[in-house]
N, C-alpha and C positions, 0 to 999 in steps of 0.2 A: 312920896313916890315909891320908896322902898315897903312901905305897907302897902301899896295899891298891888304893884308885882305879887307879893307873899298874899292876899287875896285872888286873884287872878291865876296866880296855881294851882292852889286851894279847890277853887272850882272847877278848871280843868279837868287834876284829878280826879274828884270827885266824880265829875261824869265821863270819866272813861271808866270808871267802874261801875256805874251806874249801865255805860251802853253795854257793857261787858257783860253784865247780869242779864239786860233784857235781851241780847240775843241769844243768852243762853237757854230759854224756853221755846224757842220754836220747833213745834212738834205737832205731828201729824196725830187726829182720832185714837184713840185707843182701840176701836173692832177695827181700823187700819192696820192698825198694830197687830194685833192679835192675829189677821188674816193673813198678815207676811212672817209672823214667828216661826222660827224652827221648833221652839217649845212654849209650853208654859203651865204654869204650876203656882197654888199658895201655898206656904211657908211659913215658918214661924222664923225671924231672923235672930241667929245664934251670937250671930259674930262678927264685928268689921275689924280689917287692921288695913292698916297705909303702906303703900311703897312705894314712896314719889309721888307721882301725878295720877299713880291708882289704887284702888281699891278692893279687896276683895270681901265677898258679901256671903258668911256661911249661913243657910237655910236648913231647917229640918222639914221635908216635904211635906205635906199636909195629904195635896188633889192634885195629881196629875193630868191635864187638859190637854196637853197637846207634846209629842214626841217620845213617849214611854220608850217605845220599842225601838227607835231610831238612837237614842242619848240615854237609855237606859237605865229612865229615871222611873224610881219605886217608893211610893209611900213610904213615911215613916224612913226613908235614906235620907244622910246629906250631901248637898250640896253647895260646893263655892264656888262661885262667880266673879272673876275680874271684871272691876267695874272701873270705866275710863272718865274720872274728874273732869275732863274738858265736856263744856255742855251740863254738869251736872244743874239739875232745878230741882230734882224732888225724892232725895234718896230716903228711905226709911230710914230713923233716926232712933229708936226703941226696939229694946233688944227686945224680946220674947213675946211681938206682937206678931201677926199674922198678916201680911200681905199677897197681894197679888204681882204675879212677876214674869213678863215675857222676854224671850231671852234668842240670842240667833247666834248662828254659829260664825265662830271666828275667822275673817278671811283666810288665815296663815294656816288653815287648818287643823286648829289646838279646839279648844272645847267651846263649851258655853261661854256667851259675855249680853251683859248688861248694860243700860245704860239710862242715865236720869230718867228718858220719855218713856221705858219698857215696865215703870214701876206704876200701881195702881191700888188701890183698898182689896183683898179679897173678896169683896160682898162685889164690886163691880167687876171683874174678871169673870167670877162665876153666871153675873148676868150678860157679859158679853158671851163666852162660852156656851148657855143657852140658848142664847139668838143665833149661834152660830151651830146650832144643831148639833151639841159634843154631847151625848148621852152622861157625859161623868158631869155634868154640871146639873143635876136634879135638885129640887128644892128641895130634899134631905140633906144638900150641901149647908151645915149651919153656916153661916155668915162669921166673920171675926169681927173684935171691935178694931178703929184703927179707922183714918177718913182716909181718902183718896190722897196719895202720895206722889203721884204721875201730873206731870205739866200737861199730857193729854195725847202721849204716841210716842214712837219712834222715826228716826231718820235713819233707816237700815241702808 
């Protein structure tokens, strides 16, 4: 009996962490995303460090898409990013690769912030930015290596 319980935990557990996981990917389109962004930008990612239940994420700009003159982001600047662990699916994981990164402003009115569904490959960023008519996304934009990192949008 006492083995059947310590099984029947076991499971449990298991799948509340399991549902824990799968809700943590629901997220809307990426050109969704990218249409409600307050910015967005590829990057080369410098830096992660922890503080609790968040994250911050330092980029060296690459292409600026979307907020230049509003958040007064400039090629070749950095930028860090608070990023909120609750919800995370698909954060870039390797430093000194290139991603795609849409990013919206903080309710409390502090800076930029991030979050799992705002993260994307750069090669797809600059093909949403395209369709989306942003002159800085020209196919002279090289592509990065690095596969799509984004569960597929934001819940802004």
């Amino acid at each position: 009996m006492r083995r059947f319980g310590l099984v029947i935990a076991t499971v449990l557990i298991g799948s509340l962490g399991w549902a824990e996981g799968a809700s943590a990917c629901s997220c809307v389109g990426p050109e969704r995303v990218y249409r409600s962004a307050d910015a967005a930008f590829k990057g080369r990612l410098l830096e992660k460090e922890r503080a609790g239940r968040r994250e911050t994420y330092s980029y060296r700009i690459v292409r600026v898409y979307k907020g230049a003159e509003q958040y007064g982001l400039v090629e070749r600047d950095e930028i860090s990013l608070p990023v909120s662990l609750i919800g995370q699916c698909g954060f870039p994981q390797k430093k000194g690769e290139r991603y795609g990164v849409m990013a919206f402003e903080e309710e409390k009115g502090g800076g930029l912030q991030a979050n799992g569904c705002t993260m994307t490959s750069a090669e797809r960023l600059r093909k949403i930015a395209r369709r989306a008519g942003d002159a800085r996304a020209s196919a002279s934009d090289q592509a990065s290596p690095g596969g799509n990192v984004s569960c597929g949008g934001v819940s802004a």
